[in-house]
KEBA-7166 format. One record per residue (C-alpha): residue number from 0; residue in one letter; x negated, y negated, z negated. Coordinates in steps of 0.05 Angstrom, whole numbers, always signed. Layout:
   vopa   keba       c1       c2       c3
    NUM      A        X        Y        Z
...
This chain:
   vopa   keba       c1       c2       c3
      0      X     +683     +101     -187
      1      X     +648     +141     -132
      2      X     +582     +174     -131
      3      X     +578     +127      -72
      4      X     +590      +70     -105
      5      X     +556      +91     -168
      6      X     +495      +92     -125
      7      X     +495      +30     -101
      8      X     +520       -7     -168
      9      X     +457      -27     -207
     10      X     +480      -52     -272
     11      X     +449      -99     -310
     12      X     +443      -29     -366
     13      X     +390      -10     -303
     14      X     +345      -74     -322
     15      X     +286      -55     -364
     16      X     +265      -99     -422
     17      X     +187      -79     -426
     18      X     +176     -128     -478
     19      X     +189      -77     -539
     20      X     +188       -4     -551
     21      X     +135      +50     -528
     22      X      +77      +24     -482
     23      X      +64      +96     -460
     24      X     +141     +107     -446
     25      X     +155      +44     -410
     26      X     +100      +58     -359
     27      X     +104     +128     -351
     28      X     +181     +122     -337
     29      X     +168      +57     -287
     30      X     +119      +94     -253
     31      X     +137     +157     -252
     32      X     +201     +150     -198
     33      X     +139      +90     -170
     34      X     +100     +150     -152
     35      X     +155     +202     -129
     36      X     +173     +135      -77
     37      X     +108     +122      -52
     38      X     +103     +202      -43
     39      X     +164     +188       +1
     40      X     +136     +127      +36
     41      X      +67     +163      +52
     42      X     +116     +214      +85
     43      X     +135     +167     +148
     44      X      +62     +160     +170
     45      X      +45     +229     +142
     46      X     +108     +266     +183
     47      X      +85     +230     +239
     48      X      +18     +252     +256
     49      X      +30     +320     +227
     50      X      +74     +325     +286
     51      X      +45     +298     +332
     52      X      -21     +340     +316
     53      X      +15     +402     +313
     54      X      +58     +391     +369
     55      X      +35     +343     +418
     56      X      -46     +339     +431
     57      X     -109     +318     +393
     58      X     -104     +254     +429
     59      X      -46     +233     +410
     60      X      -65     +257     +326
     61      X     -118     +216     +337
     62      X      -70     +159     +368
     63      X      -24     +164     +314
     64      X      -65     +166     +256
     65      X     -118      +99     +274
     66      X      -73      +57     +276
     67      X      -60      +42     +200
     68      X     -111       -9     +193
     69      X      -85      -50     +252
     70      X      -10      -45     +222
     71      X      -37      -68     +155
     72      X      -61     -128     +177
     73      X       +3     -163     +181
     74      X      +41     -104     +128
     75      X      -10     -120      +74
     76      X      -11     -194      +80
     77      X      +67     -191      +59
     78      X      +49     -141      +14
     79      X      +10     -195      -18
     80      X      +62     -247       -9
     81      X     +117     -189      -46
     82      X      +61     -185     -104
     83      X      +76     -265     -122
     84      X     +153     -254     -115
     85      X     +148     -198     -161
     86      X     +109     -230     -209
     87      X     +151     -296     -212
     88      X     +206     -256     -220
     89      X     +182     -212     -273
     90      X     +168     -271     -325
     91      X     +216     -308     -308
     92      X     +264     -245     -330
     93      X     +208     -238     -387
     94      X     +225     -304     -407
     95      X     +299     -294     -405
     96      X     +310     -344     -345
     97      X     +364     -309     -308
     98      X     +378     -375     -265
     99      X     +303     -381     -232
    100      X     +310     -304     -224
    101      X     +367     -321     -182
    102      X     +333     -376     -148
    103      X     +271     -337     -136
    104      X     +311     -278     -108
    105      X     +340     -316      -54
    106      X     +275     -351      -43
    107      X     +244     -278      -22
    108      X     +295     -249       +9
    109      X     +303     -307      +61
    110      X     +233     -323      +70
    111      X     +223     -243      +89
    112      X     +276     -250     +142
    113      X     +240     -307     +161
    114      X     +168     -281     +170
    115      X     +201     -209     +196
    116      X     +212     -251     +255
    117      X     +143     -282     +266
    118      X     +107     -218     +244
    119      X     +147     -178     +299
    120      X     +117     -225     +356
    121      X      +56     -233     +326
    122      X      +43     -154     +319
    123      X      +63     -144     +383
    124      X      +21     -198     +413
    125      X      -39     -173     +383
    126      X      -43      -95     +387
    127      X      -85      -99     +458
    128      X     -131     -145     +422
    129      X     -145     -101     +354
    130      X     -142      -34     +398
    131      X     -206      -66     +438
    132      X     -242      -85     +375
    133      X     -233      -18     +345
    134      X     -269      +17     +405
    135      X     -211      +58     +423
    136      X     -228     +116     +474
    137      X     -192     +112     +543
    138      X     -161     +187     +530
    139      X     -130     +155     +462
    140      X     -109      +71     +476
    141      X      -54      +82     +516
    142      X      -15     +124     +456
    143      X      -34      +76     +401
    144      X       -9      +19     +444
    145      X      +67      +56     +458
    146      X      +66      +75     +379
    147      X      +48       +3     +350
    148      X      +87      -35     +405
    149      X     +146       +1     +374
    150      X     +123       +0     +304
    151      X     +122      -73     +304
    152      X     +188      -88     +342
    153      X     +221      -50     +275
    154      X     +174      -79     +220
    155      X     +227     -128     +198
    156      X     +264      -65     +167
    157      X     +199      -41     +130
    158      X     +191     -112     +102
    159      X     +260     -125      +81
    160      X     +253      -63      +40
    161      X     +187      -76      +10
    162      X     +212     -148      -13
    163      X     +283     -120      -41
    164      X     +245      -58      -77
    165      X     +193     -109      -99
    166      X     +259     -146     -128
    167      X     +288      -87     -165
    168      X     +218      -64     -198
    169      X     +206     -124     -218
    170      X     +271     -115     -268
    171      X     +250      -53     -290
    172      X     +283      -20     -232
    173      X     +240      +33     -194
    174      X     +297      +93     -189
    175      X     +336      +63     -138
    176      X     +281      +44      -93
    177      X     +251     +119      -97
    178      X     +328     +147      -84
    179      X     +329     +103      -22
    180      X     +256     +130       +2
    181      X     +280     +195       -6
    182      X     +340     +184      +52
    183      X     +297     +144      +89
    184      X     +231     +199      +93
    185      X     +289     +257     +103
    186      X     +316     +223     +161
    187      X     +241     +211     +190
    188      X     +224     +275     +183
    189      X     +291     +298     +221
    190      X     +283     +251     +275
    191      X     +215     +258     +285
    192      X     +228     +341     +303
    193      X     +288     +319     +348
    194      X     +252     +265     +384
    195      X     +187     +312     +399
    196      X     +214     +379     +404
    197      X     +278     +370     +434
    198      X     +263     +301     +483
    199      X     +191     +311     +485
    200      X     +169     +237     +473
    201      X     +117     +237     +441
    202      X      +82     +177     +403
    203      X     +135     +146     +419
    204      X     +184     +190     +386
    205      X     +157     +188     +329
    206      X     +143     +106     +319
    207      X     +223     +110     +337
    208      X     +243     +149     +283
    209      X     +193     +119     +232
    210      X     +226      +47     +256
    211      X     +297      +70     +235
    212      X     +284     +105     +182
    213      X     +256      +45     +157
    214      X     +319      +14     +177
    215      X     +357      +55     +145
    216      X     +327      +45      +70
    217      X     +329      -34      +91
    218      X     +401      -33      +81
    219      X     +409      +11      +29
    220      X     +372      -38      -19
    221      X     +405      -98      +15
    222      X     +469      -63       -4
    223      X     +447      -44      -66
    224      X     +423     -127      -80
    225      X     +495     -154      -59
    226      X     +530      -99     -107
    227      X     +484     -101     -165
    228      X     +519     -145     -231
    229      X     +448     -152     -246
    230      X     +411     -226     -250
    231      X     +374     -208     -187
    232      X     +451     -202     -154
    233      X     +441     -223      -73
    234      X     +499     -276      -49
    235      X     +496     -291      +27
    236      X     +515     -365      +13
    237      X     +455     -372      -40
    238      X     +414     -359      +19
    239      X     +366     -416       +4
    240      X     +287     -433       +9
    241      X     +273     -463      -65
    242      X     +214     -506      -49
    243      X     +178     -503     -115
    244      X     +193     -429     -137
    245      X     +166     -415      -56
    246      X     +111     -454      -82
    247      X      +92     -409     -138
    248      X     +105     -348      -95
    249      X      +55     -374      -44
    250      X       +3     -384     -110
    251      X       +7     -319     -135
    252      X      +22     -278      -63
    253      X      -23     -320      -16
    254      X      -93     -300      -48
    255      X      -69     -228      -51
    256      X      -41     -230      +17
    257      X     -107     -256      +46
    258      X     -142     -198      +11
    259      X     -108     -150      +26
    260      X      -98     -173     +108
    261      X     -173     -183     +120
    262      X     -194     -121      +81
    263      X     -145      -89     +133
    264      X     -177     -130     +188
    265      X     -252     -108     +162
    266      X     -226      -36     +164
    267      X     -212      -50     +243
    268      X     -284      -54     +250
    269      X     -293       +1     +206
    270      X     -250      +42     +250
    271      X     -294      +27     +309
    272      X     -352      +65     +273
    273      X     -320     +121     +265
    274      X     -283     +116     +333
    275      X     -360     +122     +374
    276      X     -359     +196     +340
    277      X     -298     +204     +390
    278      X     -229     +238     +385
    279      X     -252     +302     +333
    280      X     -289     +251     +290
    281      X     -225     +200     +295
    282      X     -178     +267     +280
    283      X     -221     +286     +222
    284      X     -221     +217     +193
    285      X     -144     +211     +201
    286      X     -128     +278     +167
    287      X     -178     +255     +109
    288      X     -138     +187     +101
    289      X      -74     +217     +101
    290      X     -111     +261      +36
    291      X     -134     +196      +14
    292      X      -75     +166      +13
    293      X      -48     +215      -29
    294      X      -89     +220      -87
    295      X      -92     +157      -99
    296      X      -14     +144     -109
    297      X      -15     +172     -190
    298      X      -74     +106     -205
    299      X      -22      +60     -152
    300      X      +41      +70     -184
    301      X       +8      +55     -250
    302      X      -27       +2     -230
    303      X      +36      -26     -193
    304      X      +68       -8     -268
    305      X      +18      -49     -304
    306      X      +35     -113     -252
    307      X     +113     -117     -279
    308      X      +92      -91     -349
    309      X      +37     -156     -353
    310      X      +86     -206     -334
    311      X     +144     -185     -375
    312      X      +99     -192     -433
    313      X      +58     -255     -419
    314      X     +130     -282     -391
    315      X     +152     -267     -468
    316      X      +83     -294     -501
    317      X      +50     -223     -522
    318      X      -11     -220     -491
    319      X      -37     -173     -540
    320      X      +23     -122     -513
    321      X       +6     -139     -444
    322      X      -71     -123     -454
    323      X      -49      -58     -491
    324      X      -13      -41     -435
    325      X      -74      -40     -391
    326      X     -107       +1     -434
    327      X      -60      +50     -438
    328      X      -59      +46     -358
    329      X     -135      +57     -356
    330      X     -131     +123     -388
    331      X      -64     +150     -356
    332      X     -105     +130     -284
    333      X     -166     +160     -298
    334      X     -142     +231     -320
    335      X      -87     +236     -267
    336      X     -139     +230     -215
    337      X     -185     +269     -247
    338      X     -144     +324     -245
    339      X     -122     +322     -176
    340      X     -199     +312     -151
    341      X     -214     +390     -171
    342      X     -162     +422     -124
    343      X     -180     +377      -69
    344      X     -257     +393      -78
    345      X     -235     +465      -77
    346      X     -185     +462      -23
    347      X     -206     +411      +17
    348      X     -215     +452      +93
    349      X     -143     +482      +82
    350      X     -121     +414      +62
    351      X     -150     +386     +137
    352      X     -121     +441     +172
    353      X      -43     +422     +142
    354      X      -54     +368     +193
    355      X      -97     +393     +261
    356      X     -122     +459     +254
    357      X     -185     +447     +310
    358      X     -242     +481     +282
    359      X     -293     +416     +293
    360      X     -239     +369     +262
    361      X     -231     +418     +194
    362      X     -297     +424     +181
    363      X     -320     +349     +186
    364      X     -253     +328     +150
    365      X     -279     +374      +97
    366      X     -343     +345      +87
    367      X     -313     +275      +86
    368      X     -260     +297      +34
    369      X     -319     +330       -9
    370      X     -365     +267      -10
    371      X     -320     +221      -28
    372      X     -266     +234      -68
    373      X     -310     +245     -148
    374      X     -314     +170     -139
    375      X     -240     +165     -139
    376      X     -246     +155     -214
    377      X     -274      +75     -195
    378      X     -216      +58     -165
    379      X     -168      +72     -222
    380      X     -216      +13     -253
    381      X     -213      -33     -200
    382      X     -141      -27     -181
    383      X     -112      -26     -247
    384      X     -153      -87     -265
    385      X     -138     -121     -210
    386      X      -58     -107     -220
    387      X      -60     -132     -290
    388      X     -101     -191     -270
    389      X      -46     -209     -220
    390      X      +18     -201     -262
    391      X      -15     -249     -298
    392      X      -11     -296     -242
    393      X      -81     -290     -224
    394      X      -90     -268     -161
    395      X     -148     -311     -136
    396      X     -201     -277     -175
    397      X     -187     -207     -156
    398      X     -171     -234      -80
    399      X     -248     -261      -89
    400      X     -284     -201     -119
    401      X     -241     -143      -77
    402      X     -265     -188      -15
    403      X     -332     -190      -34
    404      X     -324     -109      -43
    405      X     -284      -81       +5
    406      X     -297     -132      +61
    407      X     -377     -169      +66
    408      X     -410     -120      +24
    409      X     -375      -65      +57
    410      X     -387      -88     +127
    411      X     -461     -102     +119
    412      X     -469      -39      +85
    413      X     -447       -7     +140
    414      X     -486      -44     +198
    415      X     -544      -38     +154
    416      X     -527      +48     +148
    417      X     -524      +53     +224
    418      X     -576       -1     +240
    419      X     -633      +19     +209
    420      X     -606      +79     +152
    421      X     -592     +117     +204
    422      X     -643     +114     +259
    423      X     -694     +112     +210
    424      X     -671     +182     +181
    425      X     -663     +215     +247
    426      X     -741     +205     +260
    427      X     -762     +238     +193
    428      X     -712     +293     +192
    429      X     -663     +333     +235
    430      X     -602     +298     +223
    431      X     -540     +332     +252
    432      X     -479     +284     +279
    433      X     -444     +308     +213
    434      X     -486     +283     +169
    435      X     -481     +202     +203
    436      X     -407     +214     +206
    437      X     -416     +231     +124
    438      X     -468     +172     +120
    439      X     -426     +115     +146
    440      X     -373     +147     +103
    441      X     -405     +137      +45
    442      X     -392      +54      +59
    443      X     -327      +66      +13
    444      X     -351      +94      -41
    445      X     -403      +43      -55
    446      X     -357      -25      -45
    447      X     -314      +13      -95
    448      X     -373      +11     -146
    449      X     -385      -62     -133
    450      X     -311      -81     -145
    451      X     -306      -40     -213
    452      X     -369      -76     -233
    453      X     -341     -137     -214
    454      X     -277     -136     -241
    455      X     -287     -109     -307
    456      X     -338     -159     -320
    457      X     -282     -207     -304
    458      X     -230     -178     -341
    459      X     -264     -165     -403
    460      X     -296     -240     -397
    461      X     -237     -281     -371
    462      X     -178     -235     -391
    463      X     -101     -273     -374
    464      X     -132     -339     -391
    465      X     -131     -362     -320
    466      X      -50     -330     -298
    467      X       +9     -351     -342
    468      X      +63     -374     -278
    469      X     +108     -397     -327
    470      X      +68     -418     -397
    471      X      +77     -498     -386
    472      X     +143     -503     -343
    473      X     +197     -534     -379
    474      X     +259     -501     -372
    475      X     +319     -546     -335
């Protein structure tokens, strides 16, 4: 056999049973190739506006790097939706039921081709709209609109990958998805220094080559699906909406889906605060993000390991194992990101610079990076929690508490900070435009407090009691 065809081939030998052996092994060997792929993934959006800030203008950094909170409006609500296929999937192979794993599979896939259609409209449609709310300067608007009208006439490709890795993982499969990032991010990268430096174009050179790149890993796991003589095996003639399966899908993905959208759509209006400290306070707070994003991915891809380990588990009636394996996830979290806070403390005006070297934009990128990121350490808590909670099947409870956090108490926090905070503080002291910028900033930290709070309480109190897809379903 080829090394082609080995690649592609995913044999049911790939599936991983995390139902017995080592706890520690099974999720440091899911999530390790998890993390190396969402390394890979960051790279698209990363690539993008280190080009563009290196090589193109400030404007069009600041363009480029906005823009994440309008994209994840519709990206995270499928993200959501993904979540309750992966779940379903996960104890139903738990359980041993290769025939609803089928089912489910082609329940996924087709609804995904389905909702890539609406969501391509849709995100077009609406891009003028979230651009306004967001307070986007004249210099910058017309950029973001030429990089998200192309974004979201490719997003199909982005979701059909998320869905079919989301498939694979869920079997105990997270090498191939990382080895199809890995082509994908190379041929970003490649495109996105061809389509700038060599045709000059821009934005939208770069939304171009994220949208085939993304293309490109689409049909590498769509490939890999119809070649696999795995259970989660993709026929074109099984093709098929299974009403009931879609139903639990919808139960577990929906609440998730909704979180995760209108946190997104909060952080539009969180953008527009930090939008009125114009394009070196917009640059500053893109190269921090881009940081942000990146230290965060060790507690992600465990938490995303604790979501399949959970309902493998509970899917095979060890809940005991399953709430081990949270523990064990808790501690890996929490000293992986506390190791990766020191450099960043220590580094953090070299780290701003990787991405716009502007003197103003460094230094305030600094101070955000500084401020914020010892409170990383809450978020291992919350997210981990909140994955467990919805490989269980519950995803209501951390939709409702992550809502409450990231979204309302976040939002008044902040209107409260540059209401009344603010003002308030500039009549009793000197307060430099730095030190709001740092201020507002500081709205994150604290709704990641309340949701630690919050979900802990809930965990420790409620526990899987509330998930279990599968515990009373008779099988046919």
């Amino acid at each position: 056999m080829s090394a082609i065809t080995t690649l592609f081939r995913r044999r049911s030998s790939s599936e991983v049973n995390m139902t017995e052996g080592s706890i520690l092994r099974h999720l440091l060997v899911f999530a390790f190739p998890l993390l190396i792929g969402n390394i890979f993934q960051q790279l698209y959006n990363l690539v993008d506006t280190w080009v563009v800030g290196n090589y193109v203008s400030n404007e069009a950094f600041a363009a480029v790097g906005s823009v994440s909170s309008v994209i994840n409006v519709l990206i995270g609500f499928f993200s959501g939706l993904s979540t309750g296929a992966g779940a379903v999937i996960s104890q139903y192979f738990g359980a041993k039921d290769e025939e609803r794993v089928k089912r489910a599979v082609h329940t996924s896939l087709l609804m995904t081709f389905l909702l890539g259609i609406l969501f391509t409209a849709v995100g077009i449609l609406i891009t003028p709209l979230m651009l306004r709310l967001m307070n986007t300067p004249d210099n910058v608007i017309g950029q973001s609109t030429a990089y998200l009208t192309i974004y979201f006439a490719g997003i199909l490709g982005l979701m059909v990958y998320n869905i079919g890795a989301g498939i694979l993982r869920a079997v105990g499969d997270s090498r191939h998805p990382f080895y199809f990032l890995a082509v994908s991010a190379a041929i970003n990268i490649v495109l996105d220094l061809v389509f700038v430096l060599v045709f000059d174009m821009g934005v939208k050179g770069v939304a171009l080559a994220t949208v085939v790149a993304q293309g490109v890993s689409a049909l590498l796991v769509i490939i890999t699906l119809i070649r696999t003589d795995a259970c989660v095996r993709l026929s074109l003639r099984d093709l098929r909406i299974d009403l009931p399966i879609l139903s639990k899908i919808a139960t577990v993905g929906f609440p998730a889906g909704i979180q995760i959208s209108i946190t997104a759509f909060s952080n539009v209006f969180v953008q527009s605060y930090i939008n009125d400290f114009g394009a070196d306070g917009m640059s500053a707070w893109t190269a921090y993000t881009k940081i942000d994003q990146l230290l965060l991915l060790p507690m992600q891809s465990i938490a995303l390991s604790s979501t399949t380990f959970v309902a493998q588990n509970l899917g095979s009636r060890q809940t005991e194992r399953a709430k081990a394996g949270v523990r064990t996830a808790l501690w890996i979290g929490v000293l992986s990101t506390a190791v990766l806070i020191i450099p960043v403390l220590i580094l953090a005006p070299s780290l701003v610079s990787f991405f716009n070297g502007k003197a103003e934009v460094i230094e305030i990128g600094a101070l955000f990076l500084r401020f914020t990121t010892p409170f990383y350490i809450l978020c291992c808590y919350n997210q981990i929690y909140a994955s467990a909670l919805r490989g269980s099947g519950n995803t209501r409870a951390p939709m409702i508490i992550l809502l409450s956090s990231f979204v309302v108490f976040r939002q008044i926090a902040l209107f409260l900070v540059s209401t009344y905070l603010i003002p308030y503080l500039a009549t009793v002291t000197s307060l430099t435009e730095h030190a709001r910028m740092v201020i507002t900033a500081m709205a994150y930290p604290a709704g990641w407090l309340l949701a630690t709070a919050l979900l802990t309480i809930y965990y420790h109190k409620v526990g899987f009691s509330k998930g279990r897809i599968i515990e009373k379903e008779a099988k046919t």
